[in-house]
C-alpha positions in Angstrom: 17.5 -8.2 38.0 17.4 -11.6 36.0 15.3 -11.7 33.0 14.0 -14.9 34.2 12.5 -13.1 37.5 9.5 -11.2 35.0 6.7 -12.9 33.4 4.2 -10.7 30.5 1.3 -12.8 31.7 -1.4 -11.1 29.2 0.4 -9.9 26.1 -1.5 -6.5 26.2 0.3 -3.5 25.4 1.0 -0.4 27.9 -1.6 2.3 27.7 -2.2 6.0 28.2 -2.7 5.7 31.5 -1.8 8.2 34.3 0.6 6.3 36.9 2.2 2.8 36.8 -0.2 0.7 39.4 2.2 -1.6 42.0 -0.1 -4.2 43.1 1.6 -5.3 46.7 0.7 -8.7 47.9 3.7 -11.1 48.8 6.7 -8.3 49.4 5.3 -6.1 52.1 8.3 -4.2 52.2 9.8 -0.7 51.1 13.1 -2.2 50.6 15.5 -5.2 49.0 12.0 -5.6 46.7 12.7 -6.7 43.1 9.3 -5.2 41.8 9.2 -2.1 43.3 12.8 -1.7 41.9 11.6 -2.7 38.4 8.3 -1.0 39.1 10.3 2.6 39.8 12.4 2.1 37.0 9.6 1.7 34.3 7.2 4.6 36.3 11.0 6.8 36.2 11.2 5.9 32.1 7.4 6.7 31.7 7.5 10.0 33.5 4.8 9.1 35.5 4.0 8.3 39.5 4.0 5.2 40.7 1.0 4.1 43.1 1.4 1.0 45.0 -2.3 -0.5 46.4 -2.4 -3.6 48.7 -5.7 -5.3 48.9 -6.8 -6.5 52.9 -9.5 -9.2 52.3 -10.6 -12.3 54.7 -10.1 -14.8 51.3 -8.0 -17.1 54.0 -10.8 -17.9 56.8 -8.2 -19.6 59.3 -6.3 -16.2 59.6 -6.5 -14.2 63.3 -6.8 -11.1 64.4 -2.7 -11.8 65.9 -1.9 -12.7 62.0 -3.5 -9.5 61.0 -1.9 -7.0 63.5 1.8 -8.5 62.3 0.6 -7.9 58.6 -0.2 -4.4 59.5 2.3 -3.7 61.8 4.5 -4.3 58.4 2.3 -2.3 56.3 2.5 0.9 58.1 6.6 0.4 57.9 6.0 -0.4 54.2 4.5 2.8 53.9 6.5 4.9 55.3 9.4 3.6 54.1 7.1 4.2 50.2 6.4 7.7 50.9 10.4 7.9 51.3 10.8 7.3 47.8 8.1 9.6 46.7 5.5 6.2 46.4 2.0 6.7 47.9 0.6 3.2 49.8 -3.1 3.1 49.1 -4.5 0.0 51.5 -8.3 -0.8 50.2 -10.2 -3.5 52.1 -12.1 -5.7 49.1 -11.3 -8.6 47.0 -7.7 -8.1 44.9 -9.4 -9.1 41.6 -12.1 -6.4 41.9 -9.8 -3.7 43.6 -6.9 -3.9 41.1 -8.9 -4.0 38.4 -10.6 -1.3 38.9 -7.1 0.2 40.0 -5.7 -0.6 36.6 -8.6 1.4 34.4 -6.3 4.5 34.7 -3.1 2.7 35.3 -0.3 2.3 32.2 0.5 -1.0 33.3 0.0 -3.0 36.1 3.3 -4.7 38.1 2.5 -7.0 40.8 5.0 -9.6 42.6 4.1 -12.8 43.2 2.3 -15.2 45.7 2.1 -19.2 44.9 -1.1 -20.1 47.3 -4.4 -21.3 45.2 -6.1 -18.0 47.0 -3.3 -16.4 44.8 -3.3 -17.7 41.8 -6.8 -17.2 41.1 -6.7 -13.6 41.9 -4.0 -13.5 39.1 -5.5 -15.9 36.6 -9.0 -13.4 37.0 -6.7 -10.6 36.6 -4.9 -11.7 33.5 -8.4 -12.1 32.1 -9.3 -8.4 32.9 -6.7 -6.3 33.1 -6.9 -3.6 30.3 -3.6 -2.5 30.3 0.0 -4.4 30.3 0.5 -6.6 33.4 3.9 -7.6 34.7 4.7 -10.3 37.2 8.4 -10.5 38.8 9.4 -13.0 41.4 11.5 -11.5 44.2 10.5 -13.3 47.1 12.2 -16.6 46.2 16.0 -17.6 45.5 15.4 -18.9 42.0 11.6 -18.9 40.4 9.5 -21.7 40.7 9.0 -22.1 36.5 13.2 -21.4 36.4 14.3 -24.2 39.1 11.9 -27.1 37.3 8.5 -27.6 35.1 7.4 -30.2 37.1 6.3 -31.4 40.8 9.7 -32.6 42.3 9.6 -35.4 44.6 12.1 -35.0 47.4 14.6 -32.4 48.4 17.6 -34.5 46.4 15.8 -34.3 43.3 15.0 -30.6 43.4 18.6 -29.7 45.2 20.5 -31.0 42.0 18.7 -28.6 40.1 18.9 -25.4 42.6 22.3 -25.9 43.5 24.2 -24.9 39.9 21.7 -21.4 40.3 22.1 -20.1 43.7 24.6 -17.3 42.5 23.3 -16.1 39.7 19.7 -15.7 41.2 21.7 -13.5 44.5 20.9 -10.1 42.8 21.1 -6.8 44.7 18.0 -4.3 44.1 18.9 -0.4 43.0 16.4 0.6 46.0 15.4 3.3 43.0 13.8 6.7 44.6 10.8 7.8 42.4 11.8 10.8 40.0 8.2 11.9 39.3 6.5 11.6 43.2 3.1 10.6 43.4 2.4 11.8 46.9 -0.2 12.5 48.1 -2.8 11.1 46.2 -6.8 10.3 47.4 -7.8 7.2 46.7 -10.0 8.0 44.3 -7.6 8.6 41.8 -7.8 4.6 41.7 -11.3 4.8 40.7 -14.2 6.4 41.9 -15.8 4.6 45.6 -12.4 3.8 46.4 -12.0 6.0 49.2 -15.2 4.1 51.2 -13.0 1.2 51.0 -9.5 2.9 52.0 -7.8 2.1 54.8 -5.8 4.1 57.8 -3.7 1.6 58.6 -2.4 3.6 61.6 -5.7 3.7 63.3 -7.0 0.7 62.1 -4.0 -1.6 64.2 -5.2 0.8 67.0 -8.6 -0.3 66.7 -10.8 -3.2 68.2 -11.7 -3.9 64.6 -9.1 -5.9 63.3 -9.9 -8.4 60.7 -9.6 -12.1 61.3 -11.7 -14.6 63.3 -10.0 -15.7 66.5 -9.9 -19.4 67.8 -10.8 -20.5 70.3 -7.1 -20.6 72.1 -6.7 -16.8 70.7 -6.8 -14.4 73.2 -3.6 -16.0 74.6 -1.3 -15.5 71.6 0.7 -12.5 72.1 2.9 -11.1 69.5 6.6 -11.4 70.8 8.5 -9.8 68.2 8.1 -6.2 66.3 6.9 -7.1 62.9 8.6 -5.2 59.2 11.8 -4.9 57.4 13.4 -3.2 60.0 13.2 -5.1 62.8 13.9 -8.4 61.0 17.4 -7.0 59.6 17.9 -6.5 63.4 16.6 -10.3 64.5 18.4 -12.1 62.2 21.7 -9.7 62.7 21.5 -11.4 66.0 21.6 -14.9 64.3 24.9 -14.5 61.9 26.4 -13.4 64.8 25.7 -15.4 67.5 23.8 -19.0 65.8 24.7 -19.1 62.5 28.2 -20.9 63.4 26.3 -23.4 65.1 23.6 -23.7 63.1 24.4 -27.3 61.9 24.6 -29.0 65.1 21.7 -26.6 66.8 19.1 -26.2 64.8 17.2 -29.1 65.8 17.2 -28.7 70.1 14.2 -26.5 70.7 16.1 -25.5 74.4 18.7 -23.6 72.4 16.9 -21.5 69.7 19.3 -22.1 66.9 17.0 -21.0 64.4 17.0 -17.8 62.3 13.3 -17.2 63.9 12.4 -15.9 59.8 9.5 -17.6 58.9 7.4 -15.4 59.9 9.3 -11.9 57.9 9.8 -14.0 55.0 6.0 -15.1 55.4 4.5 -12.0 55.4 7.4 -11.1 52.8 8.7 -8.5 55.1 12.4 -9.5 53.9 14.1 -10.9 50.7 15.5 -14.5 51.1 18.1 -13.4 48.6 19.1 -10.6 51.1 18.8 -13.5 53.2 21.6 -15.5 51.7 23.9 -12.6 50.9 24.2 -11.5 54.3 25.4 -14.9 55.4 27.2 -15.2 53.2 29.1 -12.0 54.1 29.0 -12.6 58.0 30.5 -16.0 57.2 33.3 -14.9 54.5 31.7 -17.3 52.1 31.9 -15.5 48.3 29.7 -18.4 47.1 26.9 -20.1 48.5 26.9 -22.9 45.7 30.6 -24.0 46.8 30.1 -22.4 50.7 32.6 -24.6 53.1 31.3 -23.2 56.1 28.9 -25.7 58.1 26.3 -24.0 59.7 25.3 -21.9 56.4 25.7 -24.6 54.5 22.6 -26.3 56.7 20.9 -22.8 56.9 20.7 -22.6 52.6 19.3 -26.0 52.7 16.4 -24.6 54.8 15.9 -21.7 53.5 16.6 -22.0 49.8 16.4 -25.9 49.0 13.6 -27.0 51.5 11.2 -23.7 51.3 11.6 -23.7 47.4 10.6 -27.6 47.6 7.5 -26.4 49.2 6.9 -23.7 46.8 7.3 -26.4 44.2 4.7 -28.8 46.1 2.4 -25.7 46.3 3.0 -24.7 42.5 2.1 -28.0 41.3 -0.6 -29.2 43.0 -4.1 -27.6 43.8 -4.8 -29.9 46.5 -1.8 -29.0 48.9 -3.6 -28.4 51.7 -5.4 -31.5 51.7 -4.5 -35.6 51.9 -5.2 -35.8 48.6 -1.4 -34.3 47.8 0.2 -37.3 49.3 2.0 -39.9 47.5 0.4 -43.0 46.3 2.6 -45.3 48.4 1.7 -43.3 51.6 -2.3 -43.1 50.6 -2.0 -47.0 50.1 0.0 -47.8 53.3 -2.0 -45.7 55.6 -5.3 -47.0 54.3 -4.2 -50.6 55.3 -2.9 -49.6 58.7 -6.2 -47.8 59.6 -7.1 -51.5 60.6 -5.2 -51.0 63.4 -6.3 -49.9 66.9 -5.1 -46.4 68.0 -3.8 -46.2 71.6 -5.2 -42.7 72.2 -7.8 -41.0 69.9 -8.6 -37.2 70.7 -10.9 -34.9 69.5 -10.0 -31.6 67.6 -11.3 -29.7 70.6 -8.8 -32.1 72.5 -5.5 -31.4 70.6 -6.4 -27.4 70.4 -6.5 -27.3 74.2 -3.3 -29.4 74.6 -4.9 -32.0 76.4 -3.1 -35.4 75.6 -1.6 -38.0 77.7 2.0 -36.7 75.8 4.0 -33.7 77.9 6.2 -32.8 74.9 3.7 -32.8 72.2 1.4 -30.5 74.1 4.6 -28.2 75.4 4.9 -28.2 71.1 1.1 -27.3 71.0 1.2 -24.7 73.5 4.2 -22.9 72.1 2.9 -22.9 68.7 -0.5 -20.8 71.0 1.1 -18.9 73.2 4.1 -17.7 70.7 2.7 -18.3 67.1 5.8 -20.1 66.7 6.9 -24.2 67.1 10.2 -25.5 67.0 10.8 -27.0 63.5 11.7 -30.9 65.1 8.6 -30.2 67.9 6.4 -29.4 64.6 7.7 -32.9 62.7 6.8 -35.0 66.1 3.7 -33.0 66.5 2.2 -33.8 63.2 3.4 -37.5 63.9 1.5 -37.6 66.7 -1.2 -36.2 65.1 -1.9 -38.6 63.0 -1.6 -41.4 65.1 -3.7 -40.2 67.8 -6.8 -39.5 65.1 -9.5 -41.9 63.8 -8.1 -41.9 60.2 -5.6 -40.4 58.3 -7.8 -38.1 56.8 -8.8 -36.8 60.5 -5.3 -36.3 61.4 -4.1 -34.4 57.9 -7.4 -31.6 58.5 -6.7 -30.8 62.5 -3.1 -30.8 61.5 -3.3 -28.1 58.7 -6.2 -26.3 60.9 -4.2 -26.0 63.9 -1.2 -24.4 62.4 -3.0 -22.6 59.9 -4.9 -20.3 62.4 -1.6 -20.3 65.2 1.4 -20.1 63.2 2.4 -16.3 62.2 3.7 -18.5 59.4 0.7 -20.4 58.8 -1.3 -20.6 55.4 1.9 -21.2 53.7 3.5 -23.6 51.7 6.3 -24.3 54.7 3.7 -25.2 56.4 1.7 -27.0 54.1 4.4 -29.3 53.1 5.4 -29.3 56.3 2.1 -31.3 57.3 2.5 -33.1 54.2 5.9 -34.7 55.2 4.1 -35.8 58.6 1.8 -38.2 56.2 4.8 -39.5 53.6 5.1 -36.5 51.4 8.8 -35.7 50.2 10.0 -38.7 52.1 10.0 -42.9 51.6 9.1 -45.7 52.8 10.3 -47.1 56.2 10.0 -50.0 58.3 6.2 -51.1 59.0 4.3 -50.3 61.9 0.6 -50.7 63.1 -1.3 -46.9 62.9 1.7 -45.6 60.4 2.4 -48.6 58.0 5.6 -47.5 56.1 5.0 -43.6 57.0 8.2 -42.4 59.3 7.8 -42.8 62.9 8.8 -40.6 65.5 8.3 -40.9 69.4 9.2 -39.5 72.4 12.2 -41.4 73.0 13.5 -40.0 70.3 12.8 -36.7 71.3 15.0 -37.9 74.6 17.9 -38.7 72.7 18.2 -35.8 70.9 17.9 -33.4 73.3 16.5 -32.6 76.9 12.7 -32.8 76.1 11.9 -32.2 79.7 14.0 -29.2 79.7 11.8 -28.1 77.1 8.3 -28.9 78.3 9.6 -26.4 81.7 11.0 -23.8 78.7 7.3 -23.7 77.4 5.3 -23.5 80.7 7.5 -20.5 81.4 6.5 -18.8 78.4 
């Protein structure tokens, strides 16, 4: 693992304690995991177990009861695929800053990987502040760390792509998949600290149960899961892709009637896989030996999605508190959008409106009702949706809020920075200035004809009522 990948974040020494504590909360996943690697090796040179604890709270109110059962789903794989390696998975229901800490009392040091949301960071910034022991962060769940690729907030994918390009080997590592040498198995949970097995979870019953967390919207109850949710099965999905998309990936990534895309948002999400595995794999399928000088087309397009784009979102959501808001967006778009609010809308809907797919436009609410039904949207149907979004809303502002609501408590990958930046490029963010309209002023604008001449949009309004 790179140096680069592990941040001391309170200068505090190791301690006594009894076990190494692996606090799990982006990489849900018993395998290709940088920190449980680095975890197991420093538990293996301690002579000590290694206990890893993931907190379930409700800290993100737009969340479901569907989001929930795909986090779990990957939790019980994630444990059993722990106990493997002689590591016990302790699931406590509370609030991470309160759980670990307590956690840590006993703990020599504390290793946790690393989430970039504001929920996130402040769980970590309270930690750092109460933590007794050493606490170690390492960042496996992205190609090359946020702090690494640049200090500051970049402003378009150009900017940030010169920077990540030079990197993308040398941030490609390979974990040890270390087995524990002193197993830990099977401890109670109060070996954490005392109370903590009132708040422990049996994750196996508990996705069995009618008690999953969540709130449900009001479109809810006709989400359905579609795909199996852990490591496993998305080595198996996206198997599917290098062999039969990834050569086309270029030209059909953006036709939602041929399902070009990797379908990984949602593993990579819930960090149920490693982008770095990600890349290597393609790599590999392709017979590329490097992705920074890679010749082949449709990988070349699929590391600009996945590494340049997503780590342009981390860098958005790294740098700026209010990413989920229309405070984020770019002076130019806050000033051009202000003065086009002057104009008349031709359709203005309510929020109840757009959740129920109930607009005047087939394709947008085929894009709506796929996002529902499937917790998933095709990446050019998300653009246009958001587009349409905003011009079909009072004010800006209006538009931005139903726009991060909806996908927020649909998407499997909602609550992310994809998406938050995502909703941000909608409203200006990461893009320029274009020709001047009435609604948009010099925002982009997309409609359905253009829709029509990239691909059969009727096609796809059928492809979605089918669903």
């Amino acid at each position: 693992m790179r140096p680069e990948r592990l941040s001391e974040l309170n200068g505090k020494p190791e301690s006594a304690g009894s076990y190494v504590l692996y606090w799990v909360q982006a990489s849900v996943r018993s395998e290709s995991n940088l920190a449980l690697d680095w975890a197991v090796g420093r538990a293996n040179q301690l002579k000590i177990p290694l206990i890893a604890c993931f907190c379930l709270t409700d800290a993100y109110p737009l969340a479901s009861p569907t989001h929930y059962r795909y986090l779990l789903d990957g939790l019980e794989e994630a444990r059993t695929g722990l106990a493997s390696k002689g590591i016990a998975l302790i699931v406590l229901r509370g609030k991470p800053e309160e759980l670990i800490r307590q956690a840590a009392i006993r703990a020599a040091l504390v290793v946790c990987d690393t989430g970039y949301s504001r929920t996130q960071r402040n769980w970590l910034a309270a930690l750092v502040r109460t933590v007794p022991c050493r606490l170690v962060r390492i960042e496996g769940d992205v190609i090359v760390p946020p702090h690494v690729l640049s200090n500051k907030e970049e402003w378009s994918a150009y900017t940030l792509r010169r920077k990540m390009t030079p990197m993308l080997d040398l941030f490609l590592e390979e974990t040890h998949e270390a087995v524990l040498k002193r197993v830990s198995l099977p401890p109670e949970p109060s070996v954490l600290f005392p109370g903590a097995g009132s708040l422990a979870v049996d994750v196996g019953n508990f996705i069995t149960s009618l008690e999953l967390p969540g709130k449900a919207p009001a479109r809810g109850r006709e989400q359905k899961l579609r795909e199996k949710a852990g490591f496993k099965a998305a080595l198996v999905y996206y198997g599917e892709f290098l062999s039969k998309r990834l050569d086309r990936y270029d030209e059909d990534r953006n036709d939602p009637c041929l399902d070009g895309s990797s379908n990984m948002s949602a593993a990579l999400h819930f960090g149920h896989i490693s982008p770095s595995l990600l890349i290597r794999r393609a790599l590999q399928a392709s017979g590329q030996s490097s992705a920074e000088a890679c010749t082949h087309p449709g990988l070349k397009a699929y590391i600009e999605e996945l590494a340049v784009r997503r780590e342009l979102a981390i860098n958005f959501v790294v740098h700026r508190d209010d990413y989920d808001t229309p405070g984020c967006l770019p002076d130019w778009a806050v000033r051009t959008l202000d003065l086009a609010a002057i104009h008349p809308r031709a359709a203005i809907y309510t929020f109840a409106e757009f959740e129920a797919a109930r607009t005047h436009d087939p394709y947008w609410n085929a894009a709506q009702d796929q996002m529902v039904k499937t917790g998933r949207m095709h990446g050019y149907m998300r653009m246009y949706w958001g587009k349409q979004i905003l011009g079909w809303s009072a004010s800006a502002e209006e538009a931005y809020l139903t726009a991060i609501r909806l996908n927020d408590s649909y998407s499997l990958d909602g609550r992310d920075p994809n998406g938050w930046a995502g909703v941000a490029w909608c409203f200006g963010k990461h893009d320029r200035p274009w020709a001047g309209r009435p609604v948009f002023g010099t925002v982009r604008y997309m409609n359905a004809g253009g829709l029509k001449r990239k691909f059969d949009a009727d096609a796809y309004v059928r492809m979605v009522a089918s669903l």
